[in-house]
N, C-alpha and C positions, 0 to 999 in steps of 0.2 A: 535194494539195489536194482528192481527189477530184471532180472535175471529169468531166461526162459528154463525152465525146469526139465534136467537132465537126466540120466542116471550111468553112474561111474564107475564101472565092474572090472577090480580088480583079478587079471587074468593068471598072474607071473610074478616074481617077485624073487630074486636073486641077484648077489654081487653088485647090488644098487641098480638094477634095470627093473624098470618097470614098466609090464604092459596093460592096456588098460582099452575096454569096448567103450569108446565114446557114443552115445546111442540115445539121438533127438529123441523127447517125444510127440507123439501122434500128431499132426496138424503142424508142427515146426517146420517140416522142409515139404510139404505139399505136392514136390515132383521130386522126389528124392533117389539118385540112382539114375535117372532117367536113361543114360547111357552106357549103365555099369554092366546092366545085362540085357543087351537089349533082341529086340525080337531077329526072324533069319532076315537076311536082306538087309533091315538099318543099318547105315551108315550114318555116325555122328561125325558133325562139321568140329574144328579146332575152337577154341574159344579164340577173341580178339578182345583188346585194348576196348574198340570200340563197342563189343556186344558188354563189357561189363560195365562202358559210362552209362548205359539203361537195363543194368541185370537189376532181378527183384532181392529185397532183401527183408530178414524176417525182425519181426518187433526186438528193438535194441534200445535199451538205458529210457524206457516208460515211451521211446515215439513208437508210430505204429508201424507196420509190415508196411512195403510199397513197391514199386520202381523208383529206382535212381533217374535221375534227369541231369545230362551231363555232371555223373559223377555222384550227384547230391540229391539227399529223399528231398521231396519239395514241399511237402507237408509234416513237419516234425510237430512234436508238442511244444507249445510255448516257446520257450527262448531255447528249443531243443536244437541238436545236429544229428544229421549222418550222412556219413561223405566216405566214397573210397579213397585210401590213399593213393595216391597216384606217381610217387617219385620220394627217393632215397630209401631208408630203412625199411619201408612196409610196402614198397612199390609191387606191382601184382608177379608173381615167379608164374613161367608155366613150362608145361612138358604131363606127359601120358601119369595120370595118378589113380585111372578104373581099370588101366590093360585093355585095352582096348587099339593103341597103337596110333589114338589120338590126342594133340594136346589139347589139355584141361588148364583151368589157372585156381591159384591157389590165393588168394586178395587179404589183404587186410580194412576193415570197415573200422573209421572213427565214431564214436556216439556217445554222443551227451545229452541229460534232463535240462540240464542250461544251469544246473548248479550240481556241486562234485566232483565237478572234473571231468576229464576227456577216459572213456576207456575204449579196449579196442580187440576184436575179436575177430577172427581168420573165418574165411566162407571159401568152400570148394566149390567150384560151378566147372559144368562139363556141357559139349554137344551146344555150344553159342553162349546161351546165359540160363542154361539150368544148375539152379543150384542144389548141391546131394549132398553139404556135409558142412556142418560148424565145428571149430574148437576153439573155446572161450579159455585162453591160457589164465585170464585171473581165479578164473573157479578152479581151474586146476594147482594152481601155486598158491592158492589161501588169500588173495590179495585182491586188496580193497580196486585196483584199477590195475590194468598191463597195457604197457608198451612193450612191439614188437621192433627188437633192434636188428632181427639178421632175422629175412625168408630166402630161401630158395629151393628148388626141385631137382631132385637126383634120382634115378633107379628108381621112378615111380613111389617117392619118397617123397613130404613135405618136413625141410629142416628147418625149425626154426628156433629160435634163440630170444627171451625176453628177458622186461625187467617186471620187476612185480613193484609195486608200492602199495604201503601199508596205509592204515587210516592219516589224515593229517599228516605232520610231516613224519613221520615214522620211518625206520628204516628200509634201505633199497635191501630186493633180493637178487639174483641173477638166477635163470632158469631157460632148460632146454630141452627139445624134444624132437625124436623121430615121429611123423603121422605118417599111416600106409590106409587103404579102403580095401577092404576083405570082401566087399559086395554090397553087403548090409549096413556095415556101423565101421566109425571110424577108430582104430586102432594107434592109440599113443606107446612109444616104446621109448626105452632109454631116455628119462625123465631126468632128469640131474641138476643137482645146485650149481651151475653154474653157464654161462654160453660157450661157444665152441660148434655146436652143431652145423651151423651151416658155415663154416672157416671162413669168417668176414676179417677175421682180423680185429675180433673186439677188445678192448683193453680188458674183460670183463671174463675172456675166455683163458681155461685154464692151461694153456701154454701159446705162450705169446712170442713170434719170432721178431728180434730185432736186426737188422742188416745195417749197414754204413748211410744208408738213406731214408727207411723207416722202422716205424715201428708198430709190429699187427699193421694196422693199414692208413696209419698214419702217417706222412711223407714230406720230408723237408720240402718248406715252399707253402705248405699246405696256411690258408687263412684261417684265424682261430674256426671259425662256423665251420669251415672244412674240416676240420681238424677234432671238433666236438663231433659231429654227425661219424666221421671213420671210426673216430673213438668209440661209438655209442654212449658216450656221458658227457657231461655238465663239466666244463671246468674252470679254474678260479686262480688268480692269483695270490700264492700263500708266501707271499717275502722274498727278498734278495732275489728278484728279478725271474724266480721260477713260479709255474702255470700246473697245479696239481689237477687231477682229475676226482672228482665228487661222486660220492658213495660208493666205493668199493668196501669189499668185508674189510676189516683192520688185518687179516692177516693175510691179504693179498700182498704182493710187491707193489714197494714204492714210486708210481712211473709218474712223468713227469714230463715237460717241454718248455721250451722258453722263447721268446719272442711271436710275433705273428707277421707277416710270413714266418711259419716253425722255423727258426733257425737251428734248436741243439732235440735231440729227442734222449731221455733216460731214465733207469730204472735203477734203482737203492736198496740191496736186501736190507731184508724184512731182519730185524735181531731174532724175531722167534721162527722155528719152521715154518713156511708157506705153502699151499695145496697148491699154490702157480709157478710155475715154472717158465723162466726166463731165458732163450737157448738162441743162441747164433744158426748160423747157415750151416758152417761148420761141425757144429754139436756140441759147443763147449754151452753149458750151462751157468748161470750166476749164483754163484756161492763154492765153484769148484775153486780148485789147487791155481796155484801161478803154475806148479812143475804141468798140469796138463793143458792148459793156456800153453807155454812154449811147447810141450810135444806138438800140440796139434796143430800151431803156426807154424813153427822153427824161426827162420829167419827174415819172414816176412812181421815179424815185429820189431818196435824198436821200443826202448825203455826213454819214459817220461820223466824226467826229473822234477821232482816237487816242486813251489816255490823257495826259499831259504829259511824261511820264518812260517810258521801257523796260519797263516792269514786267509781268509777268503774262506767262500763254503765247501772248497775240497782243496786243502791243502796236500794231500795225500799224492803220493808219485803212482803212476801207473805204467800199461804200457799200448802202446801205439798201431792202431793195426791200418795202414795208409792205403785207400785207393780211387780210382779216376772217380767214382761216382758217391764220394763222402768217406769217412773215417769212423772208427770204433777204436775206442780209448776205454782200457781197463785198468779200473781203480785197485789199488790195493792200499790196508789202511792202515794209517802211523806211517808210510813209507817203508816199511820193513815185514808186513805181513804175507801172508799164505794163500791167503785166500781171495778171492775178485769179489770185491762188495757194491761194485758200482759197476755199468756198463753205460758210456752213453757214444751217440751217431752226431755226427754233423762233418762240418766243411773244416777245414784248418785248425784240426781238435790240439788242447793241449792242457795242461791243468790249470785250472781257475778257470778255462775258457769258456767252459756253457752254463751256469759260472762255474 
């Protein structure tokens, strides 16, 4: 896979966090730090947009080391790539990541041999276009290639949020981490099967809000391509006019949307227990009680009446939660049950109607 060769020193290991000394070797970042501790008097300049369309970057997926030329190595190997991302999911996050009080950026780099596919690996550059730190999320999650679906910089924090994939078509993982720089080597903390980290709002993340106009940060109106990229996934239509979203674990909640422009946004518990949780603005959760649905509205609900007959993909009555900027209509199932098995968001909701 050509892969620069690391070494991964498990620091910590409790309540599922783990910390971890990410730690190039010798010759891979050749000005490494350069700003992290720097002499009396230096002052490091912020990084720019512009210093990283010709920042160096080190040998990725068999091309060689180089500088970028707007953006892109200009000598790859053969039908090779490498290019920074430059906008949506992997677009460059900055803000101070050596303490120093300057901002630094945190980038994502595409690279491919020109056959196997795209992978893609994070570079911290500080002080214009020095670069002091990689973290390769596929070596870290076991996987054959990562996409990075959620970056950004908090508290001198890199959060980021990916997906893994497996050889072939094999299945997706979802994967997250805190990076901080201690000086020396880069520290991975709180590792977890799942995104969330950097609260993009991923379908992927393991508590996902829905409101009367989206969902995580998908948002009625939204064109499918918009609507796949807020998602962070791939989605497809699977029958009777709904838009599922592709490779989630099976035991994630069932979410969903329909039309493009989104017209209806919604989520279907899961029959077995789910690690994701589905929660309004409010606090009411998906799979709780109807009695704490009306506590926690009152009478700003109104009850849905079923259709008269079975028909259609939710014949089920629910209840109505109406306002100026979209609706949230809660399912409950047979029309006589207990518990909210469905949630979905749209404009003039009512049963059968998203469908």
């Amino acid at each position: 896979m050509n892969r620069p060769k690391r070494t991964i020193v498990v620091l910590s290991f409790c309540a599922g966090a783990v910390a971890t000394a990410y730690m190039p070797t010798p010759g891979d970042l050749p000005r490494a730090g350069a700003s992290s501790r720097p002499d009396v008097g230096f002052h490091a300049v912020p990084v720019t947009f512009k210093d990283l369309l010709s920042a160096p970057v080190p040998s990725l997926r068999g091309n060689p080391a180089g500088q970028l030329h707007n953006g892109t190595l200009p000598d790859p190997v053969g039908e090779g790539l490498v290019q920074l991302v430059k906008t949506d999911d992997g677009a460059p996050a900055y803000g101070d990541l050596n303490h120093d009080g300057v901002n630094d950026a945190a980038t994502v780099i595409d690279a491919t041999s020109g056959a196997g596919g795209m992978d893609q690996t994070v570079e911290l550059y500080t002080d214009g276009d020095q670069r002091f730190a990689q973290f390769d999320p596929a070596a870290v999650s076991g996987s054959y290639h990562a996409d990075v679906m959620a970056l950004t910089v908090r508290h001198e924090e890199v959060l980021i949020d990916w997906e893994g994939v497996a050889d072939g078509n094999g299945p997706l993982t979802f994967w997250s981490a805190h990076l901080s720089w201690d000086g020396s080597s880069l520290i991975v903390r709180d590792l977890a099967r799942h995104t969330g980290a950097a609260s993009a709002g991923l379908w992927s993340d393991l508590r996902l809000v829905i409101t009367p106009d989206s969902l995580g940060a998908v948002r009625l109106g939204m064109s499918l391509k918009q609507a796949q990229n807020a998602a962070g996934l791939y989605m497809q239509p699977v029958g009777d006019g709904l838009i599922g979203a592709y490779g989630l674990p099976s035991n994630f909640q069932y979410v969903w949307l329909t039309g493009w422009p989104v017209r209806c946004l919604g989520v279907t518990l899961r029959s077995a227990p789910s690690p994701q949780e589905l929660v309004t603005t409010t606090g009411f959760v998906l799979g709780q009680s109807v009695a704490r649905l009306r506590r926690l509205y009152g009478t700003e609900l109104h009850y849905a009446k079923g259709p008269p007959s079975p028909s259609g993909m939710t014949p089920a009555a629910g209840y109505l939660l109406a306002s100026g900027g979209g609706d949230e209509l809660f399912f409950i199932p047979g029309r006589t049950g207990s518990t909210i098995t469905e949630i979905q968001a749209g404009h003039n909701l009512g049963p059968n109607v998203c469908p």
